[in-house]
Structures are given as C-alpha cells and as structure tokens.
C-alpha positions in Angstrom: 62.4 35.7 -29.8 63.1 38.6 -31.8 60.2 40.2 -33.7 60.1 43.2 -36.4 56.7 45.2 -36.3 55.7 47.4 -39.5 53.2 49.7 -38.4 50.4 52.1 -40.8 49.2 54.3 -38.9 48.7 58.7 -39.8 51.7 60.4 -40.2 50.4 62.8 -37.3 49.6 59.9 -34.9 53.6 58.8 -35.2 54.6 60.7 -31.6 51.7 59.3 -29.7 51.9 55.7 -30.4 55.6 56.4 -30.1 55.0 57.5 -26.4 53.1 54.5 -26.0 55.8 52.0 -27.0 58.9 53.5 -26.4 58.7 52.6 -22.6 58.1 49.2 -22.9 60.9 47.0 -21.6 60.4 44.6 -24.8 61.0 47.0 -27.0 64.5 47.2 -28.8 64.3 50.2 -31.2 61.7 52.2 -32.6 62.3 53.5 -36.6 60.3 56.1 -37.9 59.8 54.9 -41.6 59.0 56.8 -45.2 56.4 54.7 -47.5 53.1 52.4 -46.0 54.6 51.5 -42.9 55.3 54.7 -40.8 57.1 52.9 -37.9 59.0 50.1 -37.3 59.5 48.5 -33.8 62.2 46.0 -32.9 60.9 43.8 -29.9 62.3 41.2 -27.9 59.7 38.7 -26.0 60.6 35.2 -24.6 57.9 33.5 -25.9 54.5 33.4 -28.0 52.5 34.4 -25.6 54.3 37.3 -24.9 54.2 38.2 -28.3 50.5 37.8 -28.6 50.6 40.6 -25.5 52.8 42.9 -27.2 50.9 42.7 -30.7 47.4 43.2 -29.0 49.1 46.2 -27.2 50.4 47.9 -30.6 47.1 47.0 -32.8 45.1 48.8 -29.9 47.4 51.8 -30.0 45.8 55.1 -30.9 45.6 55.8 -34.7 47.1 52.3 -35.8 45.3 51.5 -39.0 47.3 47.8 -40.3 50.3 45.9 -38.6 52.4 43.6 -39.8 54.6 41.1 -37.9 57.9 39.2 -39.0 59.4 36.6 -36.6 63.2 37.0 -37.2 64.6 33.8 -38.0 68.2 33.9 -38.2 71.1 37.4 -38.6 73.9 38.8 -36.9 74.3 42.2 -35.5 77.1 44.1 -36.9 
C-alpha cells in the first residue's frame, strides 16, 4: 500500500523530523515542500495496521502541527 503524507510542521523543525523519518525502512522519499505542507513523505506499508504505526509515528514527531494522509489508489511511475 502506497501512502502520500503532507506534513505542517515549522519551517525550522523540517531537519529534525527529517532525521526522524528518513531511516525508516517504509519510507520511499522524503520532499521538502513550499506552501502549508512543509514535507511530503512517500511510504510503503503492507497493510492498515502498519499504516496506523507509521502515522502515529509522524503525528508524534517533534514540531508536527497537522498531517494529512492520501492512500494512493491507482499511477504508474515513469
């Protein structure tokens, strides 16, 4: 299952959620983004309750004000 992350957070708390998440195995990429959401994170779980895990583990990451989550339902990589 393959799940986009949006997260608000300060602009001077981006590098140390960043060293929280980058190391996790499930996740993909990790944006920095201009506009509400200052980061976007790419992850890959294998099923909802992983998911559950890894949004609990973001939301509860230094700083992080708002999340948003978006299952991705169908693409292709090019």
């Amino acid at each position: 299952m393959l799940v986009i992350a949006l997260i608000e957070i300060r602009a001077e708390d981006v590098a140390q959620v960043r060293k929280v998440l980058e190391p996790e195995e499930y996740v993909v990429a990790f944006y920095e983004l201009m506009g509400r959401f200052n980061i976007g994170v790419i992850v890959e779980v294998k099923n909802q309750q992983a998911l559950f895990e890894v949004v609990t583990k973001i939301r509860e990451s230094p700083g992080v004000h708002e999340t948003k989550s978006h299952v991705v339902h169908d693409g292709v990589v090019i």
